[in-house]
N, C-alpha and C positions, 0 to 999 in steps of 0.2 A: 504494500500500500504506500509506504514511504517512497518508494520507489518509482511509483506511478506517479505521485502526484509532483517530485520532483521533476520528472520527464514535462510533466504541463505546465510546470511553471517554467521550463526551459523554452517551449513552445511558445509558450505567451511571449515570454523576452524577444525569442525571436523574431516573433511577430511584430512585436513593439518595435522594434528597428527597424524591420521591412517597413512598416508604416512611414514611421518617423523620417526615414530616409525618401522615400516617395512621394511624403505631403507634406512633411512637417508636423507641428505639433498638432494640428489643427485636423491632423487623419486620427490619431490616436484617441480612438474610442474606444468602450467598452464594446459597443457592437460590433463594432470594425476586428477589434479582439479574435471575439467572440466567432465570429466568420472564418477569423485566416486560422484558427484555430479548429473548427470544429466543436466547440462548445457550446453549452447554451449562458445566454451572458450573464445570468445569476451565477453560473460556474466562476466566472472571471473575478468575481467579485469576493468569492469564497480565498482567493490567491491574494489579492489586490483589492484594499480600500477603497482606492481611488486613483486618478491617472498620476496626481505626485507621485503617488508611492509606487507606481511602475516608475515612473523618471528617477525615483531616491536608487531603485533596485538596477536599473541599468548605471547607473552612474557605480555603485559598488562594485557591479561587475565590469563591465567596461574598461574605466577609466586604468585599472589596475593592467589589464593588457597592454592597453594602450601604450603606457607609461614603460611598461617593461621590454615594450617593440623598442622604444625611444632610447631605454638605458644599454639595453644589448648595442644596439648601433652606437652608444657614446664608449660602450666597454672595449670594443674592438679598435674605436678611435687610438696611436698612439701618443699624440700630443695633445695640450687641451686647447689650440687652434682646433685640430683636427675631432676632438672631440663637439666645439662648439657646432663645426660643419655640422657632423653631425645629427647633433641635437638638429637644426633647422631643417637639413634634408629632410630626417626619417618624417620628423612631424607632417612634412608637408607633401611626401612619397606617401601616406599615411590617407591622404585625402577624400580619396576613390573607394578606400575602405566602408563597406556599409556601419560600422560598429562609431565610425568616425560623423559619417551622414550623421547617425541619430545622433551621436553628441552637440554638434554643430546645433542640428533641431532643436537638442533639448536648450542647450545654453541661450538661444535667440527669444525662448519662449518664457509667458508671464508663468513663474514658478512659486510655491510657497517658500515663505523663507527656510524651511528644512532641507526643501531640495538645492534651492541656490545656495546654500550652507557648501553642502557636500559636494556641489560641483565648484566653489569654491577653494575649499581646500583639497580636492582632488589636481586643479590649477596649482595650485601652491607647491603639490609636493611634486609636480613635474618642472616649474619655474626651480626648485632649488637642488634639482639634477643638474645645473648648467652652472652653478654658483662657486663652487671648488676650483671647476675650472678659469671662472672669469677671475677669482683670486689667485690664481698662477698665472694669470697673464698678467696681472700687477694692479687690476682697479682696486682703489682705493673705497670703492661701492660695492661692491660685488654680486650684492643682494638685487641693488638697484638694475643693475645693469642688468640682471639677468632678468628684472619687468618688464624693461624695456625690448632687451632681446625677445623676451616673447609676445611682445607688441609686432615686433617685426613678422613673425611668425602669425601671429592673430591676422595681420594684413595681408596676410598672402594666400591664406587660407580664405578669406574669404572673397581674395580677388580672382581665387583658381573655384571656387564654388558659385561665383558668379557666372559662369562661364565666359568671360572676359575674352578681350579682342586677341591678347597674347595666349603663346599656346603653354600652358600646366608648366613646361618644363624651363621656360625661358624665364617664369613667375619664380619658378625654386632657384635658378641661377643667377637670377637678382638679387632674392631673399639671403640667397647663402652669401653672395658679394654683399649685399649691403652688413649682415651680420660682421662679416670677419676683419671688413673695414670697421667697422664700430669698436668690435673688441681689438682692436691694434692700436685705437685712440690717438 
């Protein structure tokens, strides 16, 4: 039985993304659920509260992948120039990811404060991925700099989900020039 119902709560997530990534926050219904799923939508409800607390439960799961795609790519970096690369590329090689789409959704969408909590400091603990390094390349900010760095990234990210006049990869070749120009100061 645990078992089962693990699998549908798996399903839903699923589905909450498949959504999220397709329409935005504004697909993500109960019915709509309840449809890509196969359930009846009192079922959904037996899992999920309410549509935050699917966005609180994708963020727990997600973001942690997410972040951990990002730190593989900075652990194989050898330098912390090359680690910054990095950090920018994967984020933003990253994009096209469905897991990414619904983050993107979630973060643009009116949230309770619990969920913009969590997607909060889920930001936080990928911004201070980047921070060790910007302190070996000698900023005297290091904290700072890596906000800003991931300003850079936040802009690029959503000028490649724009689908924008430049093509995705000349967007990350910028992104990553503009970053490594920044961190050289």
């Amino acid at each position: 039985m645990a078992e089962h119902r693990s699998m549908q709560r798996a399903a839903l997530l699923d589905a909450a993304r498949s959504l999220l990534s397709e329409g935005g926050t504004e697909a993500l219904t109960f019915p709509a659920l309840a449809e890509r799923t196969g359930l009846a939508r009192s079922s959904v409800y037996e899992y999920f509260r309410s549509r935050a607390a699917v966005v609180e439960e994708l963020c727990e799961v997600d973001f942690p992948v997410w972040a951990a795609d990002v730190s593989a790519a900075m652990e194989r970096a050898e330098t912390a120039e090359a680690k910054v690369e990095a950090y920018v590329r994967r984020q933003l090689e990253l994009v096209g990811d469905r897991r990414h789409r619904a983050v993107v959704a979630i973060s643009a969408s009116e949230l309770d404060a619990g969920a913009r909590e969590k997607i909060r400091a889920a930001h936080g603990g990928l911004v201070a991925m980047i921070v060790e390094a910007l302190a070996e390349l000698g900023h005297a900010q290091p904290r700072l700099a890596a906000m800003l760095l991931q300003g850079v990234v936040d802009a690029a990210v959503r000028r490649i989900e724009l689908g924008a006049a430049e093509e995705p990869a000349a967007i990350v070749d910028a992104a990553v020039s503009m970053a490594l120009r920044g961190v050289r100061g």
